[in-house]
ZAMARLO-510003 format. One record per residue (C-alpha): x, y, z; residue in three letters; residue number from 0. Coordinates in steps of 0.001 Angstrom, whole numbers. Last residue first. Layout:
# ZAMARLO-510003
(node (X, Y, Z), "ALA", NUM)
...
END
This chain:
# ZAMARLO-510003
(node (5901, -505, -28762), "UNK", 195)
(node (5028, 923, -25476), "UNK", 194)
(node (1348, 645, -26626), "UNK", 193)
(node (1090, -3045, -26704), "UNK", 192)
(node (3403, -3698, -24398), "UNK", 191)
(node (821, -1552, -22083), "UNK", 190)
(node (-1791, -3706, -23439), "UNK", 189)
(node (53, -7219, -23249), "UNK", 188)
(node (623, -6264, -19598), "UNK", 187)
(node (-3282, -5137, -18649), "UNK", 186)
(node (-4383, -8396, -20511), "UNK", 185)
(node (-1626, -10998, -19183), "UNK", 184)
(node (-2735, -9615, -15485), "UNK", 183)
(node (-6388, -9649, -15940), "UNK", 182)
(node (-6214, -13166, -17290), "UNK", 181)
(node (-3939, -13743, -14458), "UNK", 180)
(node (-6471, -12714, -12325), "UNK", 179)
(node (-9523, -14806, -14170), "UNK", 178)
(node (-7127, -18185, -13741), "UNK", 177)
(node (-6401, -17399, -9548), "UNK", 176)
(node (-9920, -17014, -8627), "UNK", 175)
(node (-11472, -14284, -7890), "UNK", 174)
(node (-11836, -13116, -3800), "UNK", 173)
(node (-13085, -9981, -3502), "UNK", 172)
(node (-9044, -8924, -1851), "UNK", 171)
(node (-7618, -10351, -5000), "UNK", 170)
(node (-10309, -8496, -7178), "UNK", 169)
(node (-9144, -5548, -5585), "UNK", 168)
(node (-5607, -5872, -5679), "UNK", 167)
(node (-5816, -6430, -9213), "UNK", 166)
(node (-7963, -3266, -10147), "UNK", 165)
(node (-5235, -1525, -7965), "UNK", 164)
(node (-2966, -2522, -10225), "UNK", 163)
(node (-4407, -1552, -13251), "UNK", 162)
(node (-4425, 2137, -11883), "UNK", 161)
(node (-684, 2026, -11013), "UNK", 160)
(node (260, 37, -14453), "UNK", 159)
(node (-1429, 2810, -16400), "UNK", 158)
(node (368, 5725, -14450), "UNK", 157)
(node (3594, 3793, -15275), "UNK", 156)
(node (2557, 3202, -19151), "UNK", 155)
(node (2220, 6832, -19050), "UNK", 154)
(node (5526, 7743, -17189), "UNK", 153)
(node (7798, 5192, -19556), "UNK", 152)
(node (5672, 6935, -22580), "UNK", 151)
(node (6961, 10092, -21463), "UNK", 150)
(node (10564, 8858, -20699), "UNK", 149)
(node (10584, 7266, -24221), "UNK", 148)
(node (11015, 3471, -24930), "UNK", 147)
(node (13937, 1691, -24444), "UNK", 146)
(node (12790, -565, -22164), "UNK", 145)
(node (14181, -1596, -18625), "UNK", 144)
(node (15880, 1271, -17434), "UNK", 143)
(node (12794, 3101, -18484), "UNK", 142)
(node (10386, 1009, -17023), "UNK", 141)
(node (12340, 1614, -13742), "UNK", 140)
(node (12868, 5117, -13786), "UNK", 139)
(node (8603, 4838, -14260), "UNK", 138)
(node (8099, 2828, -11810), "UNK", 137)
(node (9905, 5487, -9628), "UNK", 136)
(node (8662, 8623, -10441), "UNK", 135)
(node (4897, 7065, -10718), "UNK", 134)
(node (5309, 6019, -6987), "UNK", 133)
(node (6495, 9359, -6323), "UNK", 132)
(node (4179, 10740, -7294), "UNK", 131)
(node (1531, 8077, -6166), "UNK", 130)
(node (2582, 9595, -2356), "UNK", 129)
(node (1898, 13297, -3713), "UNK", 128)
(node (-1264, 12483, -5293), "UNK", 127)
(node (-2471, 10844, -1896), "UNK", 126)
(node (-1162, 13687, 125), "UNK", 125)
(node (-3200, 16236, -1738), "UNK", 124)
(node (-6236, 14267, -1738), "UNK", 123)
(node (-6036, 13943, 2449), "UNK", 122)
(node (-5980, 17687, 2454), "UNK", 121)
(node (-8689, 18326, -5), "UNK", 120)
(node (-11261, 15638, 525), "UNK", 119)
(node (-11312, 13351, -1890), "UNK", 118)
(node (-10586, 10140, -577), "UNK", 117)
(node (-11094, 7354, -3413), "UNK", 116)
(node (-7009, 6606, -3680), "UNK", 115)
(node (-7320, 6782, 372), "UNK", 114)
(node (-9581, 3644, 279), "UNK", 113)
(node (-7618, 1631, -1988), "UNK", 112)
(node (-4414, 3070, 184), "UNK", 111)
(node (-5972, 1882, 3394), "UNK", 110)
(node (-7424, -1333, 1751), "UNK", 109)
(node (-3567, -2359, 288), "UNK", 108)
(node (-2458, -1734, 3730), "UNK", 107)
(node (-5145, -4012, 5278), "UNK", 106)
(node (-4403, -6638, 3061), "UNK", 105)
(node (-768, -6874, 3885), "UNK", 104)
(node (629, -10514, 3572), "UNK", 103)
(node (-2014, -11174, 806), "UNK", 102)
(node (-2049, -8436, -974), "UNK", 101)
(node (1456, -7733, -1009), "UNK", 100)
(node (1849, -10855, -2753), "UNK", 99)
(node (-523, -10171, -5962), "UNK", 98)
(node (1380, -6632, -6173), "UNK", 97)
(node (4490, -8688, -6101), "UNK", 96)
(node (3637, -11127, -8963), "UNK", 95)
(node (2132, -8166, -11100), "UNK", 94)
(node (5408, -6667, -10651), "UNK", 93)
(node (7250, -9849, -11743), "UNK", 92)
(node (4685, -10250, -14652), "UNK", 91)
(node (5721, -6379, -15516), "UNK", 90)
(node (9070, -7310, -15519), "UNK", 89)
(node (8988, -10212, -17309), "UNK", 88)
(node (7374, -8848, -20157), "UNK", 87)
(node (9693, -5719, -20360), "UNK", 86)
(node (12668, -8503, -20830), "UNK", 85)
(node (14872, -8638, -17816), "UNK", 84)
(node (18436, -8583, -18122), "UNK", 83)
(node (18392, -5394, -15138), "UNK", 82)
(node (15264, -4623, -14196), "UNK", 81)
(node (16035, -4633, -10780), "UNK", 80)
(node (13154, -4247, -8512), "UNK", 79)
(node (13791, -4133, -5104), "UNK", 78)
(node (12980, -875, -4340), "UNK", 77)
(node (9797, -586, -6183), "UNK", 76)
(node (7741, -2359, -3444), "UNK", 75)
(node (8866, 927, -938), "UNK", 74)
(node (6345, 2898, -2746), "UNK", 73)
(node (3652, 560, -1376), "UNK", 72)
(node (4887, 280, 1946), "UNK", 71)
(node (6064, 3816, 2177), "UNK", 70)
(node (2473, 5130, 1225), "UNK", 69)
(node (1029, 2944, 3982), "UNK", 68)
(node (3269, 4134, 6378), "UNK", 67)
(node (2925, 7578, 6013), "UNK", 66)
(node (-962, 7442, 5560), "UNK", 65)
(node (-737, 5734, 9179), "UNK", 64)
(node (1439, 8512, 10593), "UNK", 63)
(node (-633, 11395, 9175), "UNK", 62)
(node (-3893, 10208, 9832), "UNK", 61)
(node (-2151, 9720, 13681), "UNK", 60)
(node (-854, 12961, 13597), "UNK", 59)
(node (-3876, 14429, 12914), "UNK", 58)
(node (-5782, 13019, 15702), "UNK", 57)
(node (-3313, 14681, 17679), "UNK", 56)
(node (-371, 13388, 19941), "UNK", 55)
(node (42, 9724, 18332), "UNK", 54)
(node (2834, 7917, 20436), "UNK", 53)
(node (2030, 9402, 23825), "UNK", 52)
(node (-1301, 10136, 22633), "UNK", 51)
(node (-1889, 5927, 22324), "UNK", 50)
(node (-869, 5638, 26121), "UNK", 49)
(node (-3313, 7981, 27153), "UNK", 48)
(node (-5861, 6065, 25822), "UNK", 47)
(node (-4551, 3064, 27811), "UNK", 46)
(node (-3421, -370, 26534), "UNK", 45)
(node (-5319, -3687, 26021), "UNK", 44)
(node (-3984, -3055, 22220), "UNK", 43)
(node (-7692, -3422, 20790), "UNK", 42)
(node (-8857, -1369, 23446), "UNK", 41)
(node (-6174, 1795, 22708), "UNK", 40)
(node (-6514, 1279, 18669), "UNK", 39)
(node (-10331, 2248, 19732), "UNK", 38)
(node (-10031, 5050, 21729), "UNK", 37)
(node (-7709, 6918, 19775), "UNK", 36)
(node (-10047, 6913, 17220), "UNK", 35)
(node (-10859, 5124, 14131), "UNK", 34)
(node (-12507, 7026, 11407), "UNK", 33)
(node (-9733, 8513, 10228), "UNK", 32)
(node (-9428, 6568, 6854), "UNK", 31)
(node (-11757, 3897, 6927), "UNK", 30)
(node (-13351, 1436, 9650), "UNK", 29)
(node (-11865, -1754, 8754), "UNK", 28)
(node (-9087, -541, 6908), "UNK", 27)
(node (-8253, 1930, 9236), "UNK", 26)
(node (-8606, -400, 12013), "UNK", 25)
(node (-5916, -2618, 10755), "UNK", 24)
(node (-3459, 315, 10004), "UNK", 23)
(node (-4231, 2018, 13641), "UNK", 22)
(node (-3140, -1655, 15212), "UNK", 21)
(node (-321, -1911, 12931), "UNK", 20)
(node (648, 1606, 14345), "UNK", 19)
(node (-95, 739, 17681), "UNK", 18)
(node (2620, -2542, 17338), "UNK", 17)
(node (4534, 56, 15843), "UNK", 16)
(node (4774, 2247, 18563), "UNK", 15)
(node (5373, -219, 21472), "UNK", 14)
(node (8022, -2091, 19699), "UNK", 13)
(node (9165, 559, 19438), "UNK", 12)
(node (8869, 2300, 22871), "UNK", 11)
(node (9747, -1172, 24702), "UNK", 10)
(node (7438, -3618, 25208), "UNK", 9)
(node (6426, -5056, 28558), "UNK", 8)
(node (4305, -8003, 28207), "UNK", 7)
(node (999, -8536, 29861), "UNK", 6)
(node (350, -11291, 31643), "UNK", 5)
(node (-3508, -11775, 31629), "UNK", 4)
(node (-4566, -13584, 34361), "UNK", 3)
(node (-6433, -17311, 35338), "UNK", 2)
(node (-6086, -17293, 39201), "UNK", 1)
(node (-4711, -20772, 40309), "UNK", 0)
END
């Protein structure tokens, strides 16, 4: 019996996002824009042409994978309902999902580690818009949650972005469990600190 690959037949969808996760993995691996066409086309077992259909320019695709990285991580604040919740436990509850989306999504959290350093002008300029609106949100939320001023909810918000991506990249090296929630208890019972 001949030993083949059956390939299945996705639909456009499917067929997209299964590219897209493909671009997302190897921007992480390679960095931002350094993957080509080419390459998300071999790991997919699919044509070149095939990735065009779905990513017409090489800018499009930069575009398309910095769109869904930036709506993964601004999409975290979604679910967050401060409601009843002391500012404590909603900064260990954030903490808790940063922690998370590092491991179910590591190559997201390396895309937007590695955009965050990217400083060439249009790909900076897209970055600060994306954490924005992640500031705009955390910060609505801290807010809600404290009642602390709007400008202090926006600092503390900016300091919580920046601390977090400390924590996702110590999860990503690899420390242990007890010195991350050291990190964690630190960064919160400094931004209590100064909220109060």
């Amino acid at each position: 019996m001949e030993n083949t690959i059956k390939r299945m037949r996705l639909s456009p969808e499917e067929r997209r996002q299964q590219l897209l996760d493909i671009a997302v993995t190897l921007f992480a691996e390679k960095g931002i824009g350094e993957a080509r066409h080419a390459d998300i086309a071999a790991r997919a077992h699919v044509s070149v042409a095939t990735t065009f259909v779905y990513f017409p320019t090489r800018e499009a695709l930069v575009e398309t994978v910095l769109n869904e990285v930036a709506e993964a991580h601004i999409s975290l604040f979604d679910s967050i309902d401060p409601e009843g919740l002391s500012l404590n436990e909603l900064l260990h509850g954030l903490a808790k999902m940063i922690v998370l989306m590092v491991s179910e999504r590591p190559d997201y959290v390396k895309v937007w580690i590695g955009w965050s350093a990217n400083f060439s002008k249009e790909l900076r300029d897209k970055f600060l818009q994306s954490e924005a609106i992640a500031v705009d949100r955390l910060a609505s939320i801290l807010l809600e949650a404290n009642s602390s001023s709007e400008m202090r909810s926006r600092d503390n918000a900016r300091i919580l972005l920046a601390a977090s991506q400390t924590l996702s990249t110590m999860k990503l090296d690899g420390f242990d469990d007890e010195r991350i929630q050291r990190f964690i208890d630190h960064t919160i019972d400094v931004v209590i600190a100064y909220d109060g």
